[in-house]
C-alpha positions in Angstrom: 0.0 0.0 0.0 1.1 3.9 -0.9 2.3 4.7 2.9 3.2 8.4 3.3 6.2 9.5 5.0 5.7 11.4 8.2 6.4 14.9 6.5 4.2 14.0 3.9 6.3 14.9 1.6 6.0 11.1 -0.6 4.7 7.9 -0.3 6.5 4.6 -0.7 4.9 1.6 -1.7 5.2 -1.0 1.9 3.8 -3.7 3.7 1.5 -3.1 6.7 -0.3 -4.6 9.4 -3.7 -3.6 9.4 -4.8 -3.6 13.0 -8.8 -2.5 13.1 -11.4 -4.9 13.5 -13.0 -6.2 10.6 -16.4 -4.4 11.8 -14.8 -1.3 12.1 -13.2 -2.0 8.6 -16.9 -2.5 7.4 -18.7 -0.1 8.8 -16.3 2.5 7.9 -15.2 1.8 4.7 -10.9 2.4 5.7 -8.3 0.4 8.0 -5.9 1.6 10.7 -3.0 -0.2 10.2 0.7 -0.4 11.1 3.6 0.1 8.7 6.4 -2.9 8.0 9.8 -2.1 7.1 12.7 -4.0 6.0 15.2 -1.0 7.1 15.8 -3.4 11.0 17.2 -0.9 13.6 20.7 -2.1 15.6 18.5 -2.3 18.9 14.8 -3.0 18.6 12.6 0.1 20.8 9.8 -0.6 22.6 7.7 0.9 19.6 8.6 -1.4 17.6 7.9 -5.4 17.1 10.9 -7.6 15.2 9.0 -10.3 13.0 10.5 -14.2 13.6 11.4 -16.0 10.4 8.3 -18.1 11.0 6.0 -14.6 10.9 8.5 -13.5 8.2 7.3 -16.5 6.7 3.2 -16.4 7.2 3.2 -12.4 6.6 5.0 -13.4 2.7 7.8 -10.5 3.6 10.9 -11.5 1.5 12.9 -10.0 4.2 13.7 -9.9 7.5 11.0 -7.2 8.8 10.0 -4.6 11.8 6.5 -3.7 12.8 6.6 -0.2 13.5 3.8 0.5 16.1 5.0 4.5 16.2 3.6 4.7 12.5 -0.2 4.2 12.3 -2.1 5.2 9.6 -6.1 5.3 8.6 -6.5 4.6 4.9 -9.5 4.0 2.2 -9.5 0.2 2.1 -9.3 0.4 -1.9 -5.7 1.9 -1.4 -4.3 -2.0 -0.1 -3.2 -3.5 -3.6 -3.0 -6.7 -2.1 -2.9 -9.7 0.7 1.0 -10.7 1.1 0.1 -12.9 4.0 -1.3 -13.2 7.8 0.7 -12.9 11.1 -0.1 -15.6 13.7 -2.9 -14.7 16.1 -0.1 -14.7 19.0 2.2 -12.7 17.1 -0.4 -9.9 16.8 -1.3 -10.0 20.0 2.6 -9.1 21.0 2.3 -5.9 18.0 -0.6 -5.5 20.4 1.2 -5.0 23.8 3.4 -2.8 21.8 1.4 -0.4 20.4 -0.5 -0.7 24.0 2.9 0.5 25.4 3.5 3.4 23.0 0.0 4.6 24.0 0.6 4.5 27.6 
């Protein structure tokens, strides 16, 4: 999906997590999801979830990837091109705890 850069300044084309519930996502027509990146940090914050190989795996990321729980986004559904994979229901639930954390 076209995620915009915090400035706004562009979009790049990136994977993402979306995290709303699928009544919310039909009722209103747009997600809330999390961006994924590829670009892994040397130390891992607490805003931000490293995926396992096997989530790596399941999410159909051909690289070693990062949930970032600092960048949250609402978007028109139509913008998500399309379905790389799922994460593991125990996997989201840690991006969960994470993105709980970051919101205090």
């Amino acid at each position: 999906m076209p995620f915009p850069f915090t400035d706004l300044t562009t979009v790049k084309q990136r994977p993402a997590r979306v995290i709303s519930s699928e009544t919310f996502n039909a009722r209103q027509g747009d997600v809330i999801v999390l961006a994924i990146t590829s670009q892994l940090p040397p130390t891992v914050g607490p805003e931000e979830y490293r995926l396992s190989s096997e989530d790596q795996r399941a999410a159909g990321l051909p690289k070693p990837s990062v949930v970032k729980c600092s960048t949250l986004l609402t978007i028109d559904q139509r913008l998500i091109r399309k379905v790389l994979g799922r994460l593991p229901p125990q996997t989201l639930d840690h991006v969960k705890q994470h993105l709980l954390t970051l919101l205090g």
